[in-house]
N, C-alpha and C positions, 0 to 999 in steps of 0.2 A: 930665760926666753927673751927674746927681742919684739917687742910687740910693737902693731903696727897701730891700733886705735888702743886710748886708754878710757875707759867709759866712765864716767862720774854720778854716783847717785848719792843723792842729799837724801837723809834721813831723818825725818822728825817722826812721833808717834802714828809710824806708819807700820807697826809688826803684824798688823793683821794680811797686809799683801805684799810684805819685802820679801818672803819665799819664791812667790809667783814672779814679781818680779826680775830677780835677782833671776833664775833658774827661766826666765826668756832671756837674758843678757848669758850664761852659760851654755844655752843650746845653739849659739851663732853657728853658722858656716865657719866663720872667718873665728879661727880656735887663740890665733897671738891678738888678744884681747886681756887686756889689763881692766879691772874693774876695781872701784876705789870707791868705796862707802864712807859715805863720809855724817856721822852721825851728829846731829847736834841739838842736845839737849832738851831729849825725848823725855818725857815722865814713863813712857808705859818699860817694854821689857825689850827696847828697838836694838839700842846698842847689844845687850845678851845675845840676842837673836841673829845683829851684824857678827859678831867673834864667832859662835858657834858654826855659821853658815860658812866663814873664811879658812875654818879646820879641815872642810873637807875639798879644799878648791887653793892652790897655793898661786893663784892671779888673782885672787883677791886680799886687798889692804883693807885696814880698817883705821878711821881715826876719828879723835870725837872731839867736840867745840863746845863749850859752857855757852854758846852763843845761837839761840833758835833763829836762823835766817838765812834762806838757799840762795841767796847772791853771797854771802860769806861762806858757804860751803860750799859754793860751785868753783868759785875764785882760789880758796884753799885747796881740794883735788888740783886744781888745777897746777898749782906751785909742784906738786910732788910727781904729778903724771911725766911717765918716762916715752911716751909717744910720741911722735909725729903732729898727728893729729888724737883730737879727742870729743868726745860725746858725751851729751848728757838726758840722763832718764830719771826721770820721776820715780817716786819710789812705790807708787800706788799704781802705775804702769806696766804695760809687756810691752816689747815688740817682738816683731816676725824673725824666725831663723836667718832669713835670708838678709836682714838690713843691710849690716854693717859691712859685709861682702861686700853687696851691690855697691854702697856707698863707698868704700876704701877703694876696692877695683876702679871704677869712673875716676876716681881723684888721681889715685897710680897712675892711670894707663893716658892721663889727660895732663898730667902736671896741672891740681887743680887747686885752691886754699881753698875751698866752701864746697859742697855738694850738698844741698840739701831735698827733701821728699814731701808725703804730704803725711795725715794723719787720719783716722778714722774715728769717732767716737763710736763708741760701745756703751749700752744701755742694759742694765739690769733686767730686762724682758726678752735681751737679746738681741734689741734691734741695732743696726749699725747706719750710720748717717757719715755720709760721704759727702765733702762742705770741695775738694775742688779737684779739676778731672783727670781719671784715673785714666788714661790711655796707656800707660807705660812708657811714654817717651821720655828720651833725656835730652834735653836741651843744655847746650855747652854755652853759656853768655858774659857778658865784659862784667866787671863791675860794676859800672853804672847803669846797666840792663838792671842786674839782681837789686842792685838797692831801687828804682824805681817801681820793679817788682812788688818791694818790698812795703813802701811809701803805700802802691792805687792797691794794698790789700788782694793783689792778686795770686801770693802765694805764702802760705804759713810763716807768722813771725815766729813762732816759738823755737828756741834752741834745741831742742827736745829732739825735733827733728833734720839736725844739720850733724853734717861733720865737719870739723874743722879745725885749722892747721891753730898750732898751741900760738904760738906768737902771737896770733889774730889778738885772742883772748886774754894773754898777759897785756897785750898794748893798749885794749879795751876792756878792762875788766867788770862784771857785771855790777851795776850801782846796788849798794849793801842799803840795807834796812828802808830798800824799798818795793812797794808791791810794780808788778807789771814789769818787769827789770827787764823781760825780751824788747817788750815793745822798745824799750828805751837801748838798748844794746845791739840789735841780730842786725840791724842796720848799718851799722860800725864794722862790723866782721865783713859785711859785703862790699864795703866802701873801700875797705883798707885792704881787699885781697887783691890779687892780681890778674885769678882767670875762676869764675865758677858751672857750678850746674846745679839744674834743675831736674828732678825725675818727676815725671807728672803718673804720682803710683805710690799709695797708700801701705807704712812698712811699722808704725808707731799708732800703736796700741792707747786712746785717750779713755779711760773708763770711767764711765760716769756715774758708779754705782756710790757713791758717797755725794752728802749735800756739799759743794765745792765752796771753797772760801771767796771764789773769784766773783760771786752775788752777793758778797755781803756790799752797803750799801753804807761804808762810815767814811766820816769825812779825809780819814787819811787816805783810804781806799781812792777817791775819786780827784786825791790834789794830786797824788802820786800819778794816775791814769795823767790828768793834766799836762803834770813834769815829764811827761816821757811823751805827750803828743806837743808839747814845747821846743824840747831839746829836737825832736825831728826836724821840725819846721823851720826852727834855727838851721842846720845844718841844710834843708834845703835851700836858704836865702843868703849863708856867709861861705860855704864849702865851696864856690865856683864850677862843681858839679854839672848844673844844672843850667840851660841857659832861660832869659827871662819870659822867653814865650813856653819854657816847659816847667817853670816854677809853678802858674797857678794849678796846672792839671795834678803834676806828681802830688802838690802839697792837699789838694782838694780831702780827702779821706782825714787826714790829721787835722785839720784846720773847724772841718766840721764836729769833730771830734772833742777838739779842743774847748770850744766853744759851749756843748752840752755840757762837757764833766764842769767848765768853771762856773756853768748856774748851777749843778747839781751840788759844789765845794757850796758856794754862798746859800741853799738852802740848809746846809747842815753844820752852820758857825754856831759854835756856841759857847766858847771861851776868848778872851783876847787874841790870845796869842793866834787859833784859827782866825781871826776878823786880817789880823796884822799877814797871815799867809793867803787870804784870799785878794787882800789889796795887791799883792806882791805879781800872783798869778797872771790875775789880769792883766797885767804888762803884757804877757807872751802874745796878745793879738797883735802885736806889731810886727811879728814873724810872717804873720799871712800874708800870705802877695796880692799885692793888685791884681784884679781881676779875677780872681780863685771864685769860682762857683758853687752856692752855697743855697741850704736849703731856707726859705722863710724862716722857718725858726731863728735859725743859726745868726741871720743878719738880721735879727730885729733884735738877740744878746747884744750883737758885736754893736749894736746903733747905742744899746742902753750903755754900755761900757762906757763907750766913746763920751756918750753924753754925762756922765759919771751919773746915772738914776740906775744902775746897779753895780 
């Protein structure tokens, strides 16, 4: 078969919802779909559960990593996917029948490298929270539209919900053995396309039925956040992107950002080596632009920084 999206799902001990998952990725519309589980280094019975699933569906691969870490298993799919374009789901996730149609068709019929959508959280009582607006329109934008988009937080960074052209991905590959790896990535993929869209229309399935790792609250957790609202910020001030009267607005969300997690890294030092990566951190406020608007908080850090009193 010649398929047109290849789908990537990272697997760590997640066999309580890889069925559901897996089986909304086989109900697509869009049937030339390649799905590529990519297991790595699950204790529970993830991998069993990946083979057994792949016997009854001959579009799906299976391969497995001694390595637990979905930027090294997203990036591997990605080396083997035979697509075009490709996607990625979570493995505790559904989406909608209808996605990856919607999403392939648009990209087809627009010569597009990015289409991406929004998400919905789903809550174990049922309830569903809808974070940005569903009107169903598609917006066709440059690349430097989608990454500013992308910067004022006005539409999903997660990969989860994009398709995208494979090259994007091998040229930017997701940063390994680190947490937040979209925020730090899905910006690159819009920077470096050539024409995208936007569907303002919820198709990815976020379930919030487990305690999410994304609240834990450890020091790698918040340097990592840091690293990926750094690396943004950088690239809004050296990428020529941007000119100097639209650096402080686009960068205003990251910068604020940045600023919180680097007190949150220095209350949580507690070995050298953290002390030696929180002095390092600090650096990255010299990416903020002049002028960037910023809350109390944020510029009474950014005064202590400067003044080295933290």
């Amino acid at each position: 078969m010649n398929y047109k999206v290849s789908v990537i799902v990272p697997v760590h001990n997640t066999s309580e919802y890889l069925e559901e998952c897996i089986a909304s990725i086989q109900r697509q519309d869009l049937k030339e779909i390649e799905i590529i589980l990519v297991e790595n280094a699950s204790t529970d019975n993830s991998l069993e559960l990946c083979h057994k699933i792949a016997l009854s569906d001959e579009r799906i691969k299976v391969i497995h990593l001694d390595k637990g870490d979905l930027s090294t298993a997203r990036n591997e799919g990605v080396k083997i996917a035979s697509a075009d374009y490709v996607g990625f789901i979570d493995s505790d996730d559904t989406i909608k029948a209808d996605m990856y149609k919607t999403l392939y068709d648009t990209a087809n019929e627009n010569n597009l490298d990015l289409v991406t959508c929004n998400y919905v959280k789903i809550y174990n009582t049922g309830r569903k929270k809808y974070l940005y607006c569903e009107n169903g329109k598609i917006n066709i934008v440059t690349p430097k539209e989608m990454t500013k988009l992308n910067f004022m937080d006005v539409i999903p960074q997660s990969a989860c919900i994009m398709l995208i052209r494979k090259r994007l991905v091998e040229k930017n590959p997701f940063p390994e053995n680190k947490h937040f790896e979209d925020r730090a990535s899905t910006f690159l993929f819009a920077a470096n396309s050539s024409a995208c869209a936007y569907i303002h229309k919820s198709y990815y399935n976020y379930l919030q039925y487990r305690g999410g790792i994304c609240l834990a609250k450890t020091f790698k957790r918040n340097h990592d956040f840091a690293e990926a609202d750094s690396k943004r910020l950088k690239f809004i001030m050296e990428s020529g992107m941007f000119t100097d009267e639209e650096k402080p607005v686009v960068a205003a969300k990251s910068a604020e950002s940045l600023l919180r997690k680097i007190n949150r890294v220095r209350r949580r030092v507690s070995t050298i080596e953290e002390k030696e990566k929180y002095e390092k951190i600090k650096e990255n406020i010299k990416y903020i632009p002049y002028k960037t608007r910023l809350s109390i908080k944020a510029r009474v850090i950014r005064f202590l920084i400067k003044k080295g009193i933290m």
